[in-house]
DOVOKE-459055 format. One line per 10 residues: number of its first residue (from 1); their letters; for each residue x, y, z of C-alpha. Coordinates in Angstrom, 1 decimal. Example, Ala and Ser with C-alpha at 12.3 -4.5 7.8 and 13.67 -1.06 7.14 Angstrom:
REM DOVOKE-459055
1) AS) 12.3:-4.5:7.8 ~ 13.7:-1.1:7.1 .
END
This chain:
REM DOVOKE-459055
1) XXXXXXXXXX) -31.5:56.4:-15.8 ~ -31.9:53.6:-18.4 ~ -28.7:54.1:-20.1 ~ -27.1:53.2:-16.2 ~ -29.1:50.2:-15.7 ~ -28.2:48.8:-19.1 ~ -24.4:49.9:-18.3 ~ -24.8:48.0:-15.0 ~ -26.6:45.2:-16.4 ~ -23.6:44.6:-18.8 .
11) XXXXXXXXXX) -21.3:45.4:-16.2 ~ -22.8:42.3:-14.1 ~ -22.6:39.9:-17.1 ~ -19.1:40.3:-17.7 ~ -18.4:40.1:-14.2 ~ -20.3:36.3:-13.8 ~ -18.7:35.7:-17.5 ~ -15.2:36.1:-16.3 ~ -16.1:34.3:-12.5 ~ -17.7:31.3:-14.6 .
21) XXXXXXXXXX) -14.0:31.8:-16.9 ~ -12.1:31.1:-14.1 ~ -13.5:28.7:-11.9 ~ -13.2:25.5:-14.6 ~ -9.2:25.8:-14.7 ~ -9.0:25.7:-11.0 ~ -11.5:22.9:-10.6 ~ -8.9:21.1:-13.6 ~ -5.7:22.1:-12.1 ~ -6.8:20.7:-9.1 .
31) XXXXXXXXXX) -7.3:17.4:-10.5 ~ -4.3:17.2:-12.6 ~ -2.4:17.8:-9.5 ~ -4.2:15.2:-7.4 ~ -3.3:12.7:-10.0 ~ 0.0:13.6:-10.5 ~ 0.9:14.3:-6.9 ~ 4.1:11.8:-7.7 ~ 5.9:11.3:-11.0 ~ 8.3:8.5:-12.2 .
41) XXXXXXXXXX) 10.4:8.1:-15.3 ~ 10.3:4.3:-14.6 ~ 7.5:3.2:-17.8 ~ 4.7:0.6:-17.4 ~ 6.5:-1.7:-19.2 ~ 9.4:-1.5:-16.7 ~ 7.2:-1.5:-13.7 ~ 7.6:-4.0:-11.3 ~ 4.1:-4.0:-10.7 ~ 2.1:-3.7:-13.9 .
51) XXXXXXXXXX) 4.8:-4.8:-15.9 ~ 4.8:-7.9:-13.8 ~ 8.6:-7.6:-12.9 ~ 7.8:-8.6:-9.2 ~ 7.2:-11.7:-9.8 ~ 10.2:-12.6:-10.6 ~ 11.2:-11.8:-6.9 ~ 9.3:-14.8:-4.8 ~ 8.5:-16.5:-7.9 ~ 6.7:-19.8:-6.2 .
61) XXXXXXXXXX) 4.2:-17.4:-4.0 ~ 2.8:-15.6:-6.5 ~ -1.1:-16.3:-6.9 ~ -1.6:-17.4:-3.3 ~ -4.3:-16.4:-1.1 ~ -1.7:-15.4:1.4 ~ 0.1:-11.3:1.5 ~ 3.9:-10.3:2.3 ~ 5.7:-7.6:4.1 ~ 7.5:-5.6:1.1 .
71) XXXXXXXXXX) 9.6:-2.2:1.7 ~ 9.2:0.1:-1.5 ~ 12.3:1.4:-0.9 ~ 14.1:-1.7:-1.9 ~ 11.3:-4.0:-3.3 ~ 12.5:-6.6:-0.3 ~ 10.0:-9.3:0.1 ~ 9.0:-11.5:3.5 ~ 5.8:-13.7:2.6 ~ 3.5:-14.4:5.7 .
81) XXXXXXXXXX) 2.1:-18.2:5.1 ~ -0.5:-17.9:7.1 ~ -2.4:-20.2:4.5 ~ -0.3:-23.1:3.5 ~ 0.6:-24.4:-0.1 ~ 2.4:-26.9:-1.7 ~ 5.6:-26.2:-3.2 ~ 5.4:-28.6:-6.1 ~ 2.1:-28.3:-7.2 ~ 1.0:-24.9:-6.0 .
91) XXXXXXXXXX) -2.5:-26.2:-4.7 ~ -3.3:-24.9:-1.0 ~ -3.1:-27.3:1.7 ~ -6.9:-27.3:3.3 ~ -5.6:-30.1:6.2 ~ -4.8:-29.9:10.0 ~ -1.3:-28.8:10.6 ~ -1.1:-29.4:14.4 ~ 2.2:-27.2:14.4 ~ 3.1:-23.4:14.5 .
101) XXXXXXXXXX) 5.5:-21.5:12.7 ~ 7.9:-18.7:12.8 ~ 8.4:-16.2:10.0 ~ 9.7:-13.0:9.1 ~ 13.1:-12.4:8.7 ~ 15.6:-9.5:8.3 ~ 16.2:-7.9:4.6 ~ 19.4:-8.1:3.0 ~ 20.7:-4.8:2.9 ~ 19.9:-4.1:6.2 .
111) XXXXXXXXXX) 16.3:-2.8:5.9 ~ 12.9:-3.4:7.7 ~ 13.2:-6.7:10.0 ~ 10.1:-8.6:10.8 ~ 9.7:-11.2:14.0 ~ 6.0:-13.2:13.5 ~ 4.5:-16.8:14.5 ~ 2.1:-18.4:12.3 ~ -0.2:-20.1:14.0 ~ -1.7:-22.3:10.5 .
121) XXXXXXXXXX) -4.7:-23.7:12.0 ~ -6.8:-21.0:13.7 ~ -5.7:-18.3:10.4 ~ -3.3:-15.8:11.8 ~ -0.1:-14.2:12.5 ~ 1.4:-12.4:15.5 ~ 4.5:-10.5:16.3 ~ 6.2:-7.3:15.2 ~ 8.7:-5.6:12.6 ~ 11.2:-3.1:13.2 .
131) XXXXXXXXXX) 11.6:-0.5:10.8 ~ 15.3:0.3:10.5 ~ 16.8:1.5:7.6 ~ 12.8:1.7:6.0 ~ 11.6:3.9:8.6 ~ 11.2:6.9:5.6 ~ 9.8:6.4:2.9 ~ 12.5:7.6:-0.2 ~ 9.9:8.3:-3.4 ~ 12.5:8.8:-5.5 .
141) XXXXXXXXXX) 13.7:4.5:-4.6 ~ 9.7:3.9:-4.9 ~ 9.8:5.4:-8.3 ~ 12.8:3.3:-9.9 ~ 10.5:0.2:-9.3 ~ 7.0:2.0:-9.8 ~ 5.7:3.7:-12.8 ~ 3.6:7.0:-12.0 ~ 0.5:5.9:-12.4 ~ 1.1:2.9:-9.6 .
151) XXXXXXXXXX) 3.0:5.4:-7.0 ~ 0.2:7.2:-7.4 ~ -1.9:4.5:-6.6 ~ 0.1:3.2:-3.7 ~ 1.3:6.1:-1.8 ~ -1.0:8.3:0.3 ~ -0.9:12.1:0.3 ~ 1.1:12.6:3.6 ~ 4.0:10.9:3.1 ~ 5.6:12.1:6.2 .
161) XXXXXXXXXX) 3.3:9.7:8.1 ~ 4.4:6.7:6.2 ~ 6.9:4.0:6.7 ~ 8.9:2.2:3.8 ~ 7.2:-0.6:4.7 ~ 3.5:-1.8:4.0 ~ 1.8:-5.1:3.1 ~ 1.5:-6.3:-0.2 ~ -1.7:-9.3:-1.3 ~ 0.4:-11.7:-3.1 .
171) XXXXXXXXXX) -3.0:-12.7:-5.3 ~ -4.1:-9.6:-6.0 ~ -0.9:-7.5:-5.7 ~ -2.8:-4.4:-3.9 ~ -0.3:-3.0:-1.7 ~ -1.3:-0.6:1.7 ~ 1.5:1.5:3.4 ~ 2.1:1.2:6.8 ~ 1.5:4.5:8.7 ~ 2.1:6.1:12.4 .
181) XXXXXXXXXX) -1.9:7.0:13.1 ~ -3.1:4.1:11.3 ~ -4.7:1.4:13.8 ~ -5.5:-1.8:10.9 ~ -6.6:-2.0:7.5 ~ -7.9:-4.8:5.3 ~ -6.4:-6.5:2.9 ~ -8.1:-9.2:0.5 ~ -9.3:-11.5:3.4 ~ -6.7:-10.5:5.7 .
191) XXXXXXXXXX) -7.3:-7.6:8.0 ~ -3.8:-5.8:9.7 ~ -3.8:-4.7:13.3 ~ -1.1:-2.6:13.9 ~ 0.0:-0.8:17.1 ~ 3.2:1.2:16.6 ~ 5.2:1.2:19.9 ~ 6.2:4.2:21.9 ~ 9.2:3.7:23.0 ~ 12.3:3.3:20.1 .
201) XXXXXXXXXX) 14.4:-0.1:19.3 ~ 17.8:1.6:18.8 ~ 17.2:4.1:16.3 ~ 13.9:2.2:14.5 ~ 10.3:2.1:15.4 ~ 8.5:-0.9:16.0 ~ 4.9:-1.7:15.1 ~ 3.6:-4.7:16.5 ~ 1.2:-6.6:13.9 ~ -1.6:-9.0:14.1 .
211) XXXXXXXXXX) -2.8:-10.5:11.0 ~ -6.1:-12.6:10.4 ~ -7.2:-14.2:8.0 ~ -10.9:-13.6:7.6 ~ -12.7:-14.2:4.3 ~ -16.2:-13.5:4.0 ~ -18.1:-15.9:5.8 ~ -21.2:-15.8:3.7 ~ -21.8:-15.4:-0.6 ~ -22.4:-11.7:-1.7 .
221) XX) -26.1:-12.0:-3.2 ~ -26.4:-10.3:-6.6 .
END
């Protein structure tokens, strides 16, 4: 009878050994794969984000509390001004404007469109942008602009509910997908309403967007 208990005794140990065994690959394996959901053979160095090779796109917006409609399928960019700047010295004009705007505009190679009025002295934007040819979302286009680690960053784990098309902070360069079940977002100290139409424009969906701008109105104590 004691020989069996010690037979069952080392029975059990091997048993939780080889449970114990197997449960830290999984747990790794399922890290590695969360961080490599998407790869890229574009390098930092040629990565138009870290490597800074965006800003050679809209070279006189750069820095400006202000963010941009951008398609990661072509790197086309449509700055929203909704905070207004001086071309020649780059300082931020903090003055009545007493006028509105329109901006937006249609990419080059027939991509997303966008339709919005800036409206300078109450800090917002309103108005829409049709998809078109950036209605999917290609990763492989992403990743001849992105290295791995910022596709990673920038692209959710459903793809199949994002556009091509997101909003990018031109300060900070964070970037934030649009997606079909996504209602707004924040970006910086602009938050994004967006309300994605029912009904289809042609063969493109259209998500109506308001944009405010809406820093934090009082100092984070320490």
């Amino acid at each position: 009878m004691r020989q069996f208990a010690v037979a069952l005794l080392m029975l059990l140990v091997f048993v939780l050994a080889g449970c114990g065994m197997k449960q830290s690959p999984d747990s790794n394996d399922i890290a590695v794969s969360a961080k490599l959901a998407y790869s890229s053979d574009t390098s930092p160095e040629d990565c138009y984000l870290c490597g800074g090779g965006i800003e050679s796109l809209i070279p006189s917006y750069w820095g400006q509390n202000n963010i941009a409609l951008i398609s990661l399928n072509t790197f086309e960019i449509r700055p929203i001004e909704i905070n207004r700047y001086d071309r020649l010295t780059g300082q931020q004009i903090e003055e009545y404007a007493g006028a509105i705007s329109f901006g937006g505009g249609g990419s080059t190679d027939g991509g997303f469109s966008a339709s919005l009025m800036l409206e300078y002295d109450r800090g917002y934007a309103d108005g829409s942008v049709d998809f078109l040819n950036d209605e999917t979302l290609d990763t492989d286009k992403a990743a001849s602009f992105l290295c791995a680690d910022c596709l990673n960053e920038i692209l959710p784990k459903e793809i199949s509910q994002c556009f091509g098309v997101g909003a990018i902070n031109l300060d900070t360069k964070e970037i934030r997908l649009f997606e079909k079940s996504l209602g707004g977002f924040g970006l910086g100290d602009f938050h994004i309403d967006c309300n994605l139409k029912e009904q289809k424009h042609g063969d493109s969906s259209r998500m109506d967007l308001l944009i405010f701008y809406c820093p934090l109105r009082y100092e984070i104590e320490p």
